[in-house]
Every structure is written in structure tokens, then in C-alpha cells.
VOLO-810747 format. One record per residue (C-alpha): chain; x, y, z; residue in one letter. Coordinates in Angstrom, 3 decimals, always signed. Layout:
<sites>
[site 'A' [X Y Z] 'A']
...
</sites>
This chain:
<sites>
[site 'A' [+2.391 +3.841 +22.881] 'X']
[site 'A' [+3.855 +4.686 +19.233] 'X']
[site 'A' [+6.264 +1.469 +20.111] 'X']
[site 'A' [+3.477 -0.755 +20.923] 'X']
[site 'A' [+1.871 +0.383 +17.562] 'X']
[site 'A' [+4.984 +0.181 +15.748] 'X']
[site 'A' [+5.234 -3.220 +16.820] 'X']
[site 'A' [+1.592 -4.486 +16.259] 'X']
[site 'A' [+2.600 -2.421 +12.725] 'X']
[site 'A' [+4.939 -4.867 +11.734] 'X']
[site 'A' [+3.565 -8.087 +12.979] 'X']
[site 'A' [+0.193 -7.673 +11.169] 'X']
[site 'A' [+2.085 -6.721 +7.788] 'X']
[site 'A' [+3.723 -9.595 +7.728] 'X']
[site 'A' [+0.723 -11.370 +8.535] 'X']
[site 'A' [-0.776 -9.724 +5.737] 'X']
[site 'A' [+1.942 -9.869 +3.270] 'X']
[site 'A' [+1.684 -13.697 +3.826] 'X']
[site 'A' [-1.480 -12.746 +2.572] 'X']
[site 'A' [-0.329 -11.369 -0.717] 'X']
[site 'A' [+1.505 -14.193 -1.527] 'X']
[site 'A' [+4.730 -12.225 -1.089] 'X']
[site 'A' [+2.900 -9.536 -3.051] 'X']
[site 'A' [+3.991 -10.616 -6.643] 'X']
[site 'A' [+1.527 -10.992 -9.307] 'X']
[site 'A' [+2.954 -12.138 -12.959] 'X']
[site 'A' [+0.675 -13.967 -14.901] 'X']
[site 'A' [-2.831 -15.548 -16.407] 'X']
[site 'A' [-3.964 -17.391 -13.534] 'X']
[site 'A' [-5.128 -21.095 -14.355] 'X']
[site 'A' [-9.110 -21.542 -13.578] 'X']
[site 'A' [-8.487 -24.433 -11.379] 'X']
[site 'A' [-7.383 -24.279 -7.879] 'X']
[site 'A' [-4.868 -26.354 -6.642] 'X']
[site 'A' [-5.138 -27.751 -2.818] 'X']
[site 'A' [-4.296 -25.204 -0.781] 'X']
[site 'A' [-0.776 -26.142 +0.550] 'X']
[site 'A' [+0.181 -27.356 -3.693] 'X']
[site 'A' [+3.017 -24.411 -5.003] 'X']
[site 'A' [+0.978 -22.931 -7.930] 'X']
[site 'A' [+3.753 -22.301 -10.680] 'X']
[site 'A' [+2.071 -19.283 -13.145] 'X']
[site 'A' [+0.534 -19.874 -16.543] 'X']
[site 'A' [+3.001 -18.724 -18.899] 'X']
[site 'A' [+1.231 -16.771 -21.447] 'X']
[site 'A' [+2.209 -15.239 -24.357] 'X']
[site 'A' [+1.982 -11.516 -23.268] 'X']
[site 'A' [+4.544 -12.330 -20.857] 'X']
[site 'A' [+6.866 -13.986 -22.794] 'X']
[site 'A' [+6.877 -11.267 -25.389] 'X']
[site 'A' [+6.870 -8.545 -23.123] 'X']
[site 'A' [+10.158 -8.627 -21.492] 'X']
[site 'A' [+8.722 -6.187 -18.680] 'X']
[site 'A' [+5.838 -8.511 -17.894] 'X']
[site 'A' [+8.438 -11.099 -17.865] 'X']
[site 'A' [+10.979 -9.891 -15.435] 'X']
[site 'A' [+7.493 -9.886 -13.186] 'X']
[site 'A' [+6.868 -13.563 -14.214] 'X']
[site 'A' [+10.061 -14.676 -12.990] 'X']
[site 'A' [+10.358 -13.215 -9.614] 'X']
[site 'A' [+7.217 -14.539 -8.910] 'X']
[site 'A' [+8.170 -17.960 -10.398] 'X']
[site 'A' [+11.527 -18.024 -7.964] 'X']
[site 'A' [+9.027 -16.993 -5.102] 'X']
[site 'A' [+6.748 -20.106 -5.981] 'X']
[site 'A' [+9.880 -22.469 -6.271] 'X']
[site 'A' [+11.319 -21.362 -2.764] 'X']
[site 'A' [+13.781 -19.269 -4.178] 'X']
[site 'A' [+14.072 -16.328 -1.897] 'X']
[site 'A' [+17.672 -14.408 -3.295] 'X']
[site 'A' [+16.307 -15.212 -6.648] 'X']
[site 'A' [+13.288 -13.536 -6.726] 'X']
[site 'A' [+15.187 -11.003 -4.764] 'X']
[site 'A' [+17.394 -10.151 -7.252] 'X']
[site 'A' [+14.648 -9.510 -9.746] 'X']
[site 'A' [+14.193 -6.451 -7.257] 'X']
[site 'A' [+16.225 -2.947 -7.697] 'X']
[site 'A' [+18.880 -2.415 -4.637] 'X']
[site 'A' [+16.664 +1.141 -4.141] 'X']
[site 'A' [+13.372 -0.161 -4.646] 'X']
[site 'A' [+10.284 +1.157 -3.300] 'X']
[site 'A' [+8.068 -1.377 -2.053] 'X']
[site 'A' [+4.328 +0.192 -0.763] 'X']
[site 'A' [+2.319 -2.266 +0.789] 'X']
[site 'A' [-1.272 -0.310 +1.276] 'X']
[site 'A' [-4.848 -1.304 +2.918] 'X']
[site 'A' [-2.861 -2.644 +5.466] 'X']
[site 'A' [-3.924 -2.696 +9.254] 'X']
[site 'A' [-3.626 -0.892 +11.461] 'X']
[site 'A' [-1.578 +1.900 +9.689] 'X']
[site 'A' [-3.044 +1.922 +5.911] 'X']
[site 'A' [+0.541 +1.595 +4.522] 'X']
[site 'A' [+4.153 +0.679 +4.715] 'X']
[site 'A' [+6.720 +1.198 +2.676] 'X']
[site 'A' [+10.073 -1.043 +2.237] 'X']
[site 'A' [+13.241 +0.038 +0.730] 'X']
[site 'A' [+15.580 -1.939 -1.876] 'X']
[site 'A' [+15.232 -5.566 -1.552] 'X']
[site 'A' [+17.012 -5.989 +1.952] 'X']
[site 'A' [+13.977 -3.946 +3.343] 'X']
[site 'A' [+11.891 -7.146 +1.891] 'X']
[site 'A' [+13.259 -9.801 +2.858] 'X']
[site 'A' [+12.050 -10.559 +6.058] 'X']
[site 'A' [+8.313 -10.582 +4.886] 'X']
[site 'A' [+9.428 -12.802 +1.991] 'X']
[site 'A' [+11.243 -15.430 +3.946] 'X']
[site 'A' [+7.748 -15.533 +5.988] 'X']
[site 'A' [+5.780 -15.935 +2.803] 'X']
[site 'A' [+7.802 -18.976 +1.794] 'X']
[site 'A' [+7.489 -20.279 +5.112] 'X']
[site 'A' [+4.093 -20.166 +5.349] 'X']
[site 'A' [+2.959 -22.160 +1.876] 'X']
[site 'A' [+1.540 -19.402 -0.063] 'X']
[site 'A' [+0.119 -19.590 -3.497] 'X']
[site 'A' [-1.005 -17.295 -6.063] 'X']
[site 'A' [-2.674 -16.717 -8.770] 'X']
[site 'A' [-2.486 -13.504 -11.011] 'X']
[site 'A' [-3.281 -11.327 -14.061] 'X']
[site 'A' [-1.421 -9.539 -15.927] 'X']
[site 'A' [-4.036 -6.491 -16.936] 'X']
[site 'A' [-1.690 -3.694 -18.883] 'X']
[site 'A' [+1.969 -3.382 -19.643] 'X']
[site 'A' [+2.511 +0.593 -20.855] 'X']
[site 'A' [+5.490 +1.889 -21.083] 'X']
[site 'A' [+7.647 +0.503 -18.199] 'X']
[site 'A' [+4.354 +0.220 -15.979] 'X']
[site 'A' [+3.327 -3.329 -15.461] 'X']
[site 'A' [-0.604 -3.536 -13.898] 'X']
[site 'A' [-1.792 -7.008 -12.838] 'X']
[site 'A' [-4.805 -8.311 -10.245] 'X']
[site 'A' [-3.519 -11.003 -7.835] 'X']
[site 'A' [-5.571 -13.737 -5.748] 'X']
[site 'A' [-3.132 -15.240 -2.767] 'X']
[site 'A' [-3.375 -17.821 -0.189] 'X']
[site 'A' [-1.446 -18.114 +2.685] 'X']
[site 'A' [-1.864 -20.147 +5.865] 'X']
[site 'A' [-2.834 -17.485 +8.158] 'X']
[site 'A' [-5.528 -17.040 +5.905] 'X']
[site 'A' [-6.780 -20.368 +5.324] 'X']
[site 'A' [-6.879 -20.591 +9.519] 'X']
[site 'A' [-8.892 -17.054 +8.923] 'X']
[site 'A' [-11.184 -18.624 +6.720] 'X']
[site 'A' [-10.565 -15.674 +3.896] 'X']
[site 'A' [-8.121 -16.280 +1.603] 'X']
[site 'A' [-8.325 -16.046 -1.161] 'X']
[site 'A' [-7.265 -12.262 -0.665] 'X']
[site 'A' [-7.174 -10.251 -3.788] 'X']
[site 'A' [-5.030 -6.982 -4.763] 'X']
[site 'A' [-4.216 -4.487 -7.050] 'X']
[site 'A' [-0.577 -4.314 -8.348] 'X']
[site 'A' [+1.567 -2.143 -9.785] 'X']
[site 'A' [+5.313 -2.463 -11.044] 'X']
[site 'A' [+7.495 -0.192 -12.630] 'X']
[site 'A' [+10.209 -2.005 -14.417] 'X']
[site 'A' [+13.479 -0.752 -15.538] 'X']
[site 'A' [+16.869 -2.339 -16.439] 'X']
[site 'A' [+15.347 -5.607 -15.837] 'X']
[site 'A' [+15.040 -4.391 -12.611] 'X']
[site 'A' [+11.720 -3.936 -10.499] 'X']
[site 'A' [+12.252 +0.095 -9.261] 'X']
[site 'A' [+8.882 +0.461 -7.449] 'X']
[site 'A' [+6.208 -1.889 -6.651] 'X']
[site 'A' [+2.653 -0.991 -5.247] 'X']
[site 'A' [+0.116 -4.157 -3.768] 'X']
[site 'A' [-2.961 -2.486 -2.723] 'X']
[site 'A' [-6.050 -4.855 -0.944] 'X']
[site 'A' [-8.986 -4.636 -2.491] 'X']
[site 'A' [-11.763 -3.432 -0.600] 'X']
[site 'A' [-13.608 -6.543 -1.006] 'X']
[site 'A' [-10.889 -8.170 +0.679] 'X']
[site 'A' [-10.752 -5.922 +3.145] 'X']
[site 'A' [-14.264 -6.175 +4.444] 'X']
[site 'A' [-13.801 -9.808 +4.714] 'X']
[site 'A' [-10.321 -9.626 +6.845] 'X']
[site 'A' [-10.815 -6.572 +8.967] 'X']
[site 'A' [-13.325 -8.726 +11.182] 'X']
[site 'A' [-11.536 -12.261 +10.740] 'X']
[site 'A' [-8.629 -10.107 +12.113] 'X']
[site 'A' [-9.750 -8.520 +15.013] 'X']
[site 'A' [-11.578 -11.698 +15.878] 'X']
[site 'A' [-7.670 -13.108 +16.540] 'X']
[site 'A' [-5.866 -10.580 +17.430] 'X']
[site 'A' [-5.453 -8.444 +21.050] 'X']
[site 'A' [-7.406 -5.121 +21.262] 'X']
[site 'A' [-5.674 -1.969 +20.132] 'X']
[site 'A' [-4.809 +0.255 +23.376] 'X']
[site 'A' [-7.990 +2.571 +24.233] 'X']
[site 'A' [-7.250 +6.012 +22.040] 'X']
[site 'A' [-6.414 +9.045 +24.779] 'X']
[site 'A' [-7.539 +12.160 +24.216] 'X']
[site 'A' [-4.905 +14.273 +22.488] 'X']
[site 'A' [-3.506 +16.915 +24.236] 'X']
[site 'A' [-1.633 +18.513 +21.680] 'X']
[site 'A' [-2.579 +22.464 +20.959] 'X']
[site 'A' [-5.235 +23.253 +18.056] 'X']
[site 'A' [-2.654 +24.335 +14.902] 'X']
[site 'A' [-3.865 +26.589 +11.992] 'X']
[site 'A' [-0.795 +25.698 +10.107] 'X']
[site 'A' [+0.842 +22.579 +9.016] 'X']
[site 'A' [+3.708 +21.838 +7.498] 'X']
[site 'A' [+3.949 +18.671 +4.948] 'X']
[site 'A' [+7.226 +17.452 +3.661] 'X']
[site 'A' [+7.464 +15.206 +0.111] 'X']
[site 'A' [+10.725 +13.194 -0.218] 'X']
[site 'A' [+11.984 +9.839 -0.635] 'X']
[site 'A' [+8.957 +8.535 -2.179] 'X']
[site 'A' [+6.718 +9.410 +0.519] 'X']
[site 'A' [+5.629 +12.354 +2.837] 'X']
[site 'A' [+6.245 +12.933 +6.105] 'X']
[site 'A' [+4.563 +14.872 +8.951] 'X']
[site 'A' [+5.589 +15.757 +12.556] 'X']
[site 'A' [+3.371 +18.333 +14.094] 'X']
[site 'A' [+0.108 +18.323 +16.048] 'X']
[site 'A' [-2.276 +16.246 +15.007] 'X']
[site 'A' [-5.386 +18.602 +16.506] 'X']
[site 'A' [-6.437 +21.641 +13.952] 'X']
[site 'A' [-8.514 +24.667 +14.317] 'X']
[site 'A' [-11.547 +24.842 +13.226] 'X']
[site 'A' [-11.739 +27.190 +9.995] 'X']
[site 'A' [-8.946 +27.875 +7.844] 'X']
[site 'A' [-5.829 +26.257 +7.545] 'X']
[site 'A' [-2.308 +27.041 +5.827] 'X']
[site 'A' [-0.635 +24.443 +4.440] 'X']
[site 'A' [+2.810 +24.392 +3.604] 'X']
[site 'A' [+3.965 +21.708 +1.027] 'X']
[site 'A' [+7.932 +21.318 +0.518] 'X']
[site 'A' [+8.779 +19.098 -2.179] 'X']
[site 'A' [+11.902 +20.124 -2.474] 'X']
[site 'A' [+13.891 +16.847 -1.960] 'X']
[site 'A' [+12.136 +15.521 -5.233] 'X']
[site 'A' [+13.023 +16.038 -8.752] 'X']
[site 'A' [+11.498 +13.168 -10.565] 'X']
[site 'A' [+8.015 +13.083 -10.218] 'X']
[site 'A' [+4.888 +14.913 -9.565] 'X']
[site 'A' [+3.445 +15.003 -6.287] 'X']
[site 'A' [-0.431 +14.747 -4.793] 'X']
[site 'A' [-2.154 +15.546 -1.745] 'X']
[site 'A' [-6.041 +15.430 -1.179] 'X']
[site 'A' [-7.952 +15.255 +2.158] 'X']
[site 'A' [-10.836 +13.048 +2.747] 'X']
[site 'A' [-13.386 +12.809 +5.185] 'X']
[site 'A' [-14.689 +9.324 +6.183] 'X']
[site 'A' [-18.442 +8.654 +7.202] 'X']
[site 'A' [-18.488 +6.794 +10.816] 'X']
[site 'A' [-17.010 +3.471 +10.706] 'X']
[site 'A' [-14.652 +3.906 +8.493] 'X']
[site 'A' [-11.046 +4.191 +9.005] 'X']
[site 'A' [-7.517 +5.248 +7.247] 'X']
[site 'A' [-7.034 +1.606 +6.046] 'X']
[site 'A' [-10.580 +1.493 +4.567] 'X']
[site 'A' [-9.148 +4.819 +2.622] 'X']
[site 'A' [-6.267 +3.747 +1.650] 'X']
[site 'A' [-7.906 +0.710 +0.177] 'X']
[site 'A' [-9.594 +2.633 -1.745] 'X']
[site 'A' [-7.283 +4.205 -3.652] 'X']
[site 'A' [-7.397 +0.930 -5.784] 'X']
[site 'A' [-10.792 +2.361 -7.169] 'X']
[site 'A' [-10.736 +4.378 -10.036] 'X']
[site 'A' [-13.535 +6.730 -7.836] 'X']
[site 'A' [-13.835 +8.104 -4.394] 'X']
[site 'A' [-16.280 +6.157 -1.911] 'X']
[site 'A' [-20.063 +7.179 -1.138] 'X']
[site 'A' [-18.681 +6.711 +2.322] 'X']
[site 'A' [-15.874 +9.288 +2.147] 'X']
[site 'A' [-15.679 +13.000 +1.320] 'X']
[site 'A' [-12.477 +14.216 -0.791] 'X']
[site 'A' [-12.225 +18.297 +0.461] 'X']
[site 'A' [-9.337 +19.119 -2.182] 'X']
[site 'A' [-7.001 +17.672 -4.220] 'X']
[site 'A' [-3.311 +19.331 -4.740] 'X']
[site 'A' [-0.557 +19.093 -6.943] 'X']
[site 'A' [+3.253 +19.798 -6.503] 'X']
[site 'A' [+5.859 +20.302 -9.206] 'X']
[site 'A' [+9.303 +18.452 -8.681] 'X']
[site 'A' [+11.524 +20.589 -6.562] 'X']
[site 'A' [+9.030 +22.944 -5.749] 'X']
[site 'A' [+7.181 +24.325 -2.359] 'X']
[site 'A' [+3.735 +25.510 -2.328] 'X']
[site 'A' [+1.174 +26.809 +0.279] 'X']
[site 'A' [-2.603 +25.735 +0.026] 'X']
[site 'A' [-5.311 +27.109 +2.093] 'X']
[site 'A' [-7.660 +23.955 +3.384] 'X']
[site 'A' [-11.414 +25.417 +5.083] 'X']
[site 'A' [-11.808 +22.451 +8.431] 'X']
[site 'A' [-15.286 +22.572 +9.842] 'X']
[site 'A' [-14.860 +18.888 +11.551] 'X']
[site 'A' [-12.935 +15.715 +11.354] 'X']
[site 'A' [-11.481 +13.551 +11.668] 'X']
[site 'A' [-9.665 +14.539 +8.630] 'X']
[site 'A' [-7.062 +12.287 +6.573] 'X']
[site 'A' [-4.445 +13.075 +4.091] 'X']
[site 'A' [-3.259 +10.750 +1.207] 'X']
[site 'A' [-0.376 +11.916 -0.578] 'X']
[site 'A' [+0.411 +10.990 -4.077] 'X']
[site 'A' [+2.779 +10.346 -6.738] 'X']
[site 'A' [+2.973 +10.059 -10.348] 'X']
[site 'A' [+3.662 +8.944 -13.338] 'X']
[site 'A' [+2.362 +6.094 -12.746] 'X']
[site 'A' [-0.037 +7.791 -10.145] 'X']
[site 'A' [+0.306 +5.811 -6.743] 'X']
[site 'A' [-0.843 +6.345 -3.126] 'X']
[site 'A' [+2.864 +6.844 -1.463] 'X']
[site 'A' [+1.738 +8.138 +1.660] 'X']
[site 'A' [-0.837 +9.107 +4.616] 'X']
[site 'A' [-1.246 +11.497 +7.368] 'X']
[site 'A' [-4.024 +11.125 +10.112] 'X']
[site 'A' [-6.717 +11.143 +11.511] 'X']
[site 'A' [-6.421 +14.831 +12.587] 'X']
[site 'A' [-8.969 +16.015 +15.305] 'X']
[site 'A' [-10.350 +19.367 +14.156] 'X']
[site 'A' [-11.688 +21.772 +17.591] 'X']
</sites>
């Protein structure tokens, strides 16, 4: 089962990712639309040239457009984090340096994908931009243009982490294009794993990580945060509720908003110092719950955990 998933995983992100236009937004998008299989070079404007973050930005997306794959590439760290989140079925993925990219970008640019994008802030070494993408999966779909939030972080000349988020808009118009096309996830079986009071969440590597059982007991539960294996940034971890019908992707989509959903319920919201371990107490009186962990500066979704039954 988790291979089968794994699998499906990876086919639909790249599926998506076509979507994103190779997920890289740079600059003032041009008001006309070109036909949908024309390359769409970016707009140059004038905050990118004089912003030599924004820049860097501009040009891997401009080597992306032109075909280029080892050029935009190289506008990429060799450990870059890459989250790609909102995406089916899993809510995320994240990629590592720009070998763990490739493959979804050599898709991209064999799949005629355009873009168009904004460049909305550059502060400090944070570039944020809005992207619109095309890609033909999508025009078959009848959706694209898809649209995302994006965030770099630019160092060196060097992207170090990169976040593409779908918007939920987006999202409500390819969940059911999608699973109009694609085979039917295997029928959920009941989980047999024993009811846990205490759980045991580990924050490293730019993401967190969890291995026990996914079923808690109702009433309180411990939870035990190591963040030991990070020393840079400050880490986050809140658990949500969803109202029926919703799922971990629509969550994670979400996290583009600057405010939870009507449609979800946030229970608590945690914060970790760099190198340090902490233990929360979290009340469960029914689920399915879901955790998104955090990370910041800049504050990005880097993570999730769930849905965990609670009996």
C-alpha cells in the first residue's frame, strides 16, 4: 500500500509541477496571453533588474522558458530545499539540491509550459512573487491557468529554499478535473494500530518527521517535540481540524492564506527554539486530526503529519 501511494505520489507531482510551470515565478507578467503552446519570455521590469535577488529569480526562470534545463539549474543551491505544497494526494513534497529537481524540470520543458508571474516583495533575501502557469496536462484538463504562491530565499546568487504553494482557487478547480482522469485511490482500511496517548515529533532537515501510530486516545495527549538536529531556524507546529470534505491537501493549500479557513479548526499552535526539545500537552476529543509543521524566518509550511484517527 505505502508503495502504491508513493508511486501515485510522484506521478501526480510531476503532473502538477508541469502545472507550475516548473514552479518559477520572476517577473511582471505581460496582460496578454500568448497561444498556449508560444514560450512566454518574462517582462523585464525594473524591480528586477535593480534588485539583484529578484534577478537571480528572473533568470532561472528565463533559462526554464528558453529550454535551458542545467541553466536554470544552476541558478539553484547544490542543498536547496525545494517544497512543493497543495499537492495531491500527499499535501507536500519536498526536493533536495537541484539534482532532487531535475526530473520534474526536464518534464516541464517537455511538456510546453508557460508562465506568467509577479514579483510582489523582495525583503531582505526573501523574494515573494504570484505565478499563473500553463502546461499541457492542464490545457487537456481544461484548468490551467493554475496559480501559486511563491517564495524564494536567495543567497550567494544562489536560490537556498524555494516554496510554490497552489492556491486554493486553483485547487478547487483541479481536485475534480483530476480525479475525473485519474484511477481511484485504494479503499482506506481500517487502522489497526493501538490508540497512543503520546507522540513523538522529530524537526530536522527542513522538515518533520513522524513514525508512530497514527490512532490517538481520546483526551489528553503528550507531545514530545525534538528539534534538536536544527540550529538555524525557528520551528512551528499547530493542529487543525477539517470540516467534512476537506482533506490534508485542501490544508496545506491553505497555508497560502494569511488566515485559517471557516472550514478548518486550528486546536494550538507551538513554537520550538533551534536545538531545543519541548513537550506540549494537546486535549483530542475527535478527528481526524492534522499537523502542519512550520518554519521560519521566512515562515513556511515545511511539513505535515496525518490524518490521525482519535478513539
Amino acid at each position: 500500500m505505502k508503495t502504491l501511494l508513493k508511486d501515485l505520489a510522484m506521478f501526480l507531482l510531476i503532473v502538477v509541477l508541469g502545472i507550475t510551470g516548473c514552479a518559477a515565478p520572476a517577473t511582471q507578467s505581460s496582460p496578454t496571453q500568448p497561444p498556449p503552446t508560444q514560450p512566454l519570455v518574462p517582462e523585464v521590469t525594473e524591480e528586477a533588474v535593480i534588485n539583484p535577488l529578484a534577478e537571480v529569480v528572473l533568470k532561472m526562470a528565463e533559462r526554464m522558458n528558453a529550454g535551458d534545463l542545467e541553466g536554470s539549474l544552476d541558478y539553484f543551491a547544490d542543498d536547496s530545499v525545494t517544497y512543493f505544497v497543495g499537492m495531491p494526494p500527499t499535501g507536500m513534497e519536498i526536493y533536495r539540491g537541484k539534482e532532487g529537481i531535475r526530473p520534474i524540470w526536464e518534464e516541464c520543458i517537455g511538456s510546453h509550459f508557460k508562465m506568467e508571474v509577479e514579483i510582489v516583495s523582495v525583503i531582505g533575501d526573501v523574494v515573494n512573487a504570484k505565478s499563473k502557469t500553463w502546461h499541457d496536462f492542464t490545457r487537456q484538463l481544461g484548468v490551467a491557468p493554475n496559480e501559486f504562491i511563491e517564495t524564494y530565499v536567495v543567497k550567494d546568487g544562489k536560490i537556498v529554499v524555494y516554496s510554490s504553494t497552489l492556491t486554493l482557487e486553483a485547487l478547487a478547480k483541479f481536485k475534480p478535473a483530476l480525479v475525473a482522469v485519474m484511477p481511484p485511490e485504494p479503499t482506506a482500511v481500517p487502522s489497526t494500530d493501538t490508540p497512543v496517548s503520546e507522540i513523538n515529533i522529530i524537526i530536522s532537515d527542513d522538515t518533520c518527521s513522524y513514525d508512530g501510530s497514527m490512532v490517538l486516545q481520546t483526551g489528553e495527549i503528550k507531545v514530545n517535540v525534538d528539534a534538536t538536529g536544527e540550529d538555524k531556524k525557528t520551528s512551528g507546529l499547530t493542529f487543525f481540524t477539517l470540516d467534512p470534505g476537506k482533506d490534508l491537501v485542501d490544508l496545506m493549500a491553505m497555508t497560502s492564506l494569511p488566515a485559517p479557513s471557516s472550514w478548518s479548526d486550528m486546536l494550538t499552535v507551538w513554537e520550538v527554539s533551534p536545538g531545543a526539545s519541548k513537550t506540549f500537552t494537546l486535549g483530542a476529543d475527535e478527528g481526524p486530526l492534522y499537523l502542519v509543521c512550520w518554519s521560519k524566518p521566512p515562515e513556511l509550511a515545511v511539513g505535515n503529519v496525518g490524518p490521525f484517527e482519535v478513539k
